[in-house]
C-alpha positions as CSV (number, residue, x, y, z in Angstrom):
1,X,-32.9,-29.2,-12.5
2,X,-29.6,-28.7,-11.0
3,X,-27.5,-28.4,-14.4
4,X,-30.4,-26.3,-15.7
5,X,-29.7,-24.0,-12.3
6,X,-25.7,-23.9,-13.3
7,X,-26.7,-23.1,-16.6
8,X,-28.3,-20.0,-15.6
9,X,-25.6,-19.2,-13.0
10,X,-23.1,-19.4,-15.2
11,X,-25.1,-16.9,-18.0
12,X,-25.1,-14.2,-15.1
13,X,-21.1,-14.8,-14.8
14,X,-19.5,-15.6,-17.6
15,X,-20.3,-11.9,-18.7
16,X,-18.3,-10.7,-15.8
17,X,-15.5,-13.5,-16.2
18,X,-15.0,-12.6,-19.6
19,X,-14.8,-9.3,-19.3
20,X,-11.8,-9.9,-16.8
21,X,-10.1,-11.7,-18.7
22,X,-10.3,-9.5,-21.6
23,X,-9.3,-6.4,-19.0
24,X,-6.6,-8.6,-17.2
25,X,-5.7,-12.2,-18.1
26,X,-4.8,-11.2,-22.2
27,X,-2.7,-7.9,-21.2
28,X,-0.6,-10.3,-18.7
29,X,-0.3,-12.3,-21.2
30,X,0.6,-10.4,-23.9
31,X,3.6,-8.2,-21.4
32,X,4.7,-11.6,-20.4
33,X,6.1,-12.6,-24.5
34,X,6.7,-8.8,-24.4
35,X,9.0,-9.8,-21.5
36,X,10.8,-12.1,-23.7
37,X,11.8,-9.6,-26.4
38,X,13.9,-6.4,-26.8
39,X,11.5,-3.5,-28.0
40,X,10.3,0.0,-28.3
41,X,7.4,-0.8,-30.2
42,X,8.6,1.6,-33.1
43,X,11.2,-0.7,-34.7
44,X,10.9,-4.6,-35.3
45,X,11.2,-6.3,-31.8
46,X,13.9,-9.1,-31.2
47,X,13.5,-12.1,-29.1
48,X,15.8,-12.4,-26.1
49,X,14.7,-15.3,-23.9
50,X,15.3,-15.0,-20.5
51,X,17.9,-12.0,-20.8
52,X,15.6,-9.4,-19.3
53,X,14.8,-11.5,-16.5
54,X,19.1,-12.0,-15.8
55,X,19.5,-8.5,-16.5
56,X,17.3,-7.7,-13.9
57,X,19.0,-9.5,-11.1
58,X,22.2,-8.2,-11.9
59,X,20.9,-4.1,-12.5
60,X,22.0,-2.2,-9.4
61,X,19.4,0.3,-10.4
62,X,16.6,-2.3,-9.3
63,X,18.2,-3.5,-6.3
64,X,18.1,0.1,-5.1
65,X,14.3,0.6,-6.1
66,X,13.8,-2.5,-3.9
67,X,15.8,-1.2,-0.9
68,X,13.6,2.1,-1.7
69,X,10.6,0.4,-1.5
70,X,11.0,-2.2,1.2
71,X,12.0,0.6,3.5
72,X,8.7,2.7,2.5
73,X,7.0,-0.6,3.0
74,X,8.5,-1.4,6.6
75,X,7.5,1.8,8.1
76,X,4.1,1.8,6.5
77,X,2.4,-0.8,6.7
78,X,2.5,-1.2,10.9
79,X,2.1,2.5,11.2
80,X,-0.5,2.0,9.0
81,X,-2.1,-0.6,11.2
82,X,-2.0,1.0,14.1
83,X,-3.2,4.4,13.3
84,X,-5.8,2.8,11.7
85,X,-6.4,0.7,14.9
86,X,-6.6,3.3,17.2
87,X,-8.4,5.6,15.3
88,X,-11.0,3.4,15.0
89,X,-11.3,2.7,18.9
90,X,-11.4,6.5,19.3
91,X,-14.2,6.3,16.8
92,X,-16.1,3.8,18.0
93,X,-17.9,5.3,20.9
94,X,-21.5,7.4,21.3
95,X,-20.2,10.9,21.7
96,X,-21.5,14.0,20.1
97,X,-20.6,15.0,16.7
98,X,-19.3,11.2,16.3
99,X,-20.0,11.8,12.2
100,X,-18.5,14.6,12.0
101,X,-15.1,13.0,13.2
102,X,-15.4,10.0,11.3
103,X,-15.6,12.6,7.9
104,X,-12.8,14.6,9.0
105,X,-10.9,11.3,9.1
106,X,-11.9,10.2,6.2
107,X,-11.5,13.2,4.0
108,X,-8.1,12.4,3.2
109,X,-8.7,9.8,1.6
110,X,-11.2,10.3,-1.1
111,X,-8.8,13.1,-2.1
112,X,-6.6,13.2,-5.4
113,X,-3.2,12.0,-5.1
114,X,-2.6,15.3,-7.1
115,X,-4.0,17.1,-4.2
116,X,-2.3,15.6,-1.7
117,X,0.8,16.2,-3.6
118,X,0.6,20.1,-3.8
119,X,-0.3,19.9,0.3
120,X,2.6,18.3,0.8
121,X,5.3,20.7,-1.2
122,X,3.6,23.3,0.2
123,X,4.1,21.7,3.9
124,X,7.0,20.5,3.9
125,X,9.2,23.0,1.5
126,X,12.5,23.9,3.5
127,X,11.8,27.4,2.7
128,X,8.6,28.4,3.1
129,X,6.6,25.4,4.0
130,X,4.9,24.9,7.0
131,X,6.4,22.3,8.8
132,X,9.9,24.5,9.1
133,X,7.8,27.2,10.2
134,X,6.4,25.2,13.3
135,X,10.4,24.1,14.1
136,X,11.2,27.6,13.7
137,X,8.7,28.4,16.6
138,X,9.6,25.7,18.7
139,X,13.4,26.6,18.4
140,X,14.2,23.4,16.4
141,X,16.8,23.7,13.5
142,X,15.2,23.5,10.2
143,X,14.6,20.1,7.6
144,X,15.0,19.5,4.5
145,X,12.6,17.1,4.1
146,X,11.9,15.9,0.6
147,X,15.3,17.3,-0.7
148,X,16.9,15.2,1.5
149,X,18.1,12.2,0.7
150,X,17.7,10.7,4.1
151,X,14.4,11.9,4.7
152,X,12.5,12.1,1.7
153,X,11.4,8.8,1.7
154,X,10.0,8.9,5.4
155,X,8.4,12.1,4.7
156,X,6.7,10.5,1.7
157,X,5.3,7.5,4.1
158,X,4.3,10.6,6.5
159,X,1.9,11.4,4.0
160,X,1.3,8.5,2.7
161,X,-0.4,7.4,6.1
162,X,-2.1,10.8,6.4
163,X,-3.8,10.0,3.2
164,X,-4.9,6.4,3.3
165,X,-5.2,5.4,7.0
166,X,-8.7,6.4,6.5
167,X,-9.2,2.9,4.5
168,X,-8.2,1.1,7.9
169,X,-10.3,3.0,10.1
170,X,-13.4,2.0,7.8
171,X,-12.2,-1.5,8.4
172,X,-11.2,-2.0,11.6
173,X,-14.9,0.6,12.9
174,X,-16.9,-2.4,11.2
175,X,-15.0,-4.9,12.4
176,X,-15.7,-3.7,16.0
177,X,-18.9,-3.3,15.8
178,X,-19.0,-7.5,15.4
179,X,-16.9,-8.0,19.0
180,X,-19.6,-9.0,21.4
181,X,-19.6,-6.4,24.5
182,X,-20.0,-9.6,26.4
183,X,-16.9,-10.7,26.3
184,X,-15.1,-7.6,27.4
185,X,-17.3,-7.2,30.6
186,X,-16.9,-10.4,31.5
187,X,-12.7,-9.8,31.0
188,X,-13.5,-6.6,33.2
189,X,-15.4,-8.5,35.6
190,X,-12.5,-10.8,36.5
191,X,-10.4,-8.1,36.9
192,X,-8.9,-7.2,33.8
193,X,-8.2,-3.6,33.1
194,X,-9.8,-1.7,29.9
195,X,-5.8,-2.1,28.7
196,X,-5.9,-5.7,29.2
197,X,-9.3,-6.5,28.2
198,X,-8.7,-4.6,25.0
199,X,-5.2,-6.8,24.3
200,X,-6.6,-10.2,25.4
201,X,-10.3,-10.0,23.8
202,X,-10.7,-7.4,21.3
203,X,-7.0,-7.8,19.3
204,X,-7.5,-11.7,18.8
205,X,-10.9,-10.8,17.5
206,X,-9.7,-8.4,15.1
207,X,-7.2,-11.1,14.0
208,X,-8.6,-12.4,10.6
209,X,-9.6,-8.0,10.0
210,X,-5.7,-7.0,10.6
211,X,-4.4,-10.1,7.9
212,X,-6.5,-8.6,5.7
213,X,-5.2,-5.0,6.2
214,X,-1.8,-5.8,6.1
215,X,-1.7,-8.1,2.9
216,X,-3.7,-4.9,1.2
217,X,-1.2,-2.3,2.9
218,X,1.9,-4.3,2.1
219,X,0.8,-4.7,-1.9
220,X,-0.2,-0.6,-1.7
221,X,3.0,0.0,-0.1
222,X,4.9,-2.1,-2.6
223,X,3.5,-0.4,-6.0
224,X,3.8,3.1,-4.4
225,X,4.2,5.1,-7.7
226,X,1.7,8.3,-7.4
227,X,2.8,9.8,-5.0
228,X,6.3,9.5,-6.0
229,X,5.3,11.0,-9.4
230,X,3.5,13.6,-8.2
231,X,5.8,14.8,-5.4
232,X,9.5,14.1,-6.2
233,X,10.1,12.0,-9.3
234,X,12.3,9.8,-7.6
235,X,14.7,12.3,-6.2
236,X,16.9,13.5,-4.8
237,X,19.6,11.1,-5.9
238,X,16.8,8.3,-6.9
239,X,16.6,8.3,-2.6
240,X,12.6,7.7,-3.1
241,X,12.5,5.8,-6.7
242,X,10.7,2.9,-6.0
243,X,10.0,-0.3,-8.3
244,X,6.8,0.8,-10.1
245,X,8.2,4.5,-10.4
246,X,11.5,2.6,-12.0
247,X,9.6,0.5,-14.4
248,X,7.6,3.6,-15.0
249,X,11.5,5.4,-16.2
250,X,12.8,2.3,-18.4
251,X,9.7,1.6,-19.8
252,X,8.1,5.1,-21.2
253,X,10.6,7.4,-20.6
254,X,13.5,5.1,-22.0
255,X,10.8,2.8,-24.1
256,X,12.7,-0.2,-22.8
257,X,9.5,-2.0,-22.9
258,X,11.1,-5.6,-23.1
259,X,12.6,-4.8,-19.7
260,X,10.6,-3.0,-18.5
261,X,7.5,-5.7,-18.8
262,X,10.0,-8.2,-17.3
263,X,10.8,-6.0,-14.2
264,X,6.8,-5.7,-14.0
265,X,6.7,-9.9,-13.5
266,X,9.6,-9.8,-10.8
267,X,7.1,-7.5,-8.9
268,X,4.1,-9.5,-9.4
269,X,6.6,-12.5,-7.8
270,X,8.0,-10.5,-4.7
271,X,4.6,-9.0,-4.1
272,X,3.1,-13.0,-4.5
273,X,5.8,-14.1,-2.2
274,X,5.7,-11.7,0.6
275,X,1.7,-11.7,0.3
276,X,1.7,-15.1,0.6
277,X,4.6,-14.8,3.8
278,X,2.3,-12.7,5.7
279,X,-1.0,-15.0,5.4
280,X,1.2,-18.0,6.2
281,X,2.7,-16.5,8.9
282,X,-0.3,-15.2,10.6
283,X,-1.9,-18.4,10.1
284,X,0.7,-20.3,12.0
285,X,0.4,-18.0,14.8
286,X,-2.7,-18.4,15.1
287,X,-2.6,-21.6,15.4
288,X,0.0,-21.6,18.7
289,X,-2.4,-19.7,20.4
């Protein structure tokens, strides 16, 4: 009776398994001996072994996409957290018009990268975008924002947390809605303020919810690449050309695919490593409290 159960569990997923690996297991496999060889997939390709993979250690051009990218990923993935965070408290109270705030928040987020794009040259142009025009008003001397090459990159995370803190919100609003009221009178009760009663009760709550968030946020963060594309293809002076957007350049505008399949498995590993960092980490600290 039991194998006869398995039987049919299996039937209802072994259509979905197979189709996974036919959409995901067989392409990695297949860029993975594409790795190993030097081609354009025009002329016969050439094995190389492991050359790609040294050549990609030793390219300066990578170690600046990563520098790039790290950065990007550092500033967004706490700001990311906390917006989200305290959106969602903000949120999560019985006031009038409650749904039409929570839209409004999450608005951004269902729109287009394309979209969000063309707001942002049109907000942050030196000339004519908005964002000088507010400095101008307040007396402040005037950006260049994503023509420099010092601030392009934080101007990109700007939107880049505009646009997709609504994902957290969502989140972090469910997650509340599971931390028992009890607890926080009772913290209130024996004198803890709404402050502390929030830091010692509701944070360790949301504990296991903000892992989550931040290993999704960091591998976001890490294969930024549409926003880049559609906003400032990497310039100026490759300031915001981050790893995907570089693989992107060597592998269909250069048609380096060889390489450019190998640099696509050193992301996979950094983004396996750092993933696997942050759940570690967290879990530890748990653990000491």
């Amino acid at each position: 009776m039991m194998f006869r159960k398995g039987l049919i569990g299996w039937g209802f997923v072994l259509p979905g398994l197979l189709v996974i690996a036919a959409m995901h297991l067989f392409p990695a496999a297949w860029a993975f001996l594409i790795s190993r060889q030097k081609t354009d997939n025009i002329t016969p390709a050439t094995d190389v072994g492991w050359r790609n993979y040294e050549k990609m250690i030793n390219d300066p051009s990578v170690w600046a996409a990563v520098r790039h990218t790290l950065f990007y990923t550092v500033l967004y993935v706490p700001g990311s957290i906390v917006i989200g965070l305290l959106l969602a408290v903000a949120l999560n109270r019985k006031i009038r018009f409650i749904g039409f705030y929570r839209t409004c928040v999450f608005i951004p987020f269902v729109a287009s990268t394309a979209a969000q794009g063309i707001l942002a040259d049109y907000v942050f142009d030196p000339a004519f975008g908005g964002a000088n025009n507010v400095l101008r008003l307040l007396g402040l001397p005037q950006q260049q924002f994503m023509e420099s090459p010092s601030q392009a990159m934080i101007v990109l995370c700007a939107v880049g947390l505009w646009s997709s803190a609504a994902f957290n919100v969502v989140i972090y609003l469910a997650a509340l809605q599971d931390v028992p009221k009890s607890l926080t009178e009772a913290a209130m009760i024996d004198g803890a303020g709404r402050w502390r009663a929030f830091r010692s009760v509701v944070v360790p709550h949301l504990a296991p919810v903000t892992v989550f968030v931040a290993v999704w946020q960091t591998i976001q963060s890490l294969q930024l690449f549409d926003l880049v594309f559609v906003t400032t293809k990497g310039q100026p002076a490759d300031s915001t050309t981050t790893i995907v957007y570089y693989i992107y350049r060597v592998a269909f505008e250069r048609l380096r695919y060889g390489y450019g399949s190998a640099l696509a498995y050193g992301l996979f590993a950094g983004t396996f490593l750092v993933t696997l960092a942050i759940v570690v980490y967290s879990r530890r600290r748990r653990e000491a409290f």
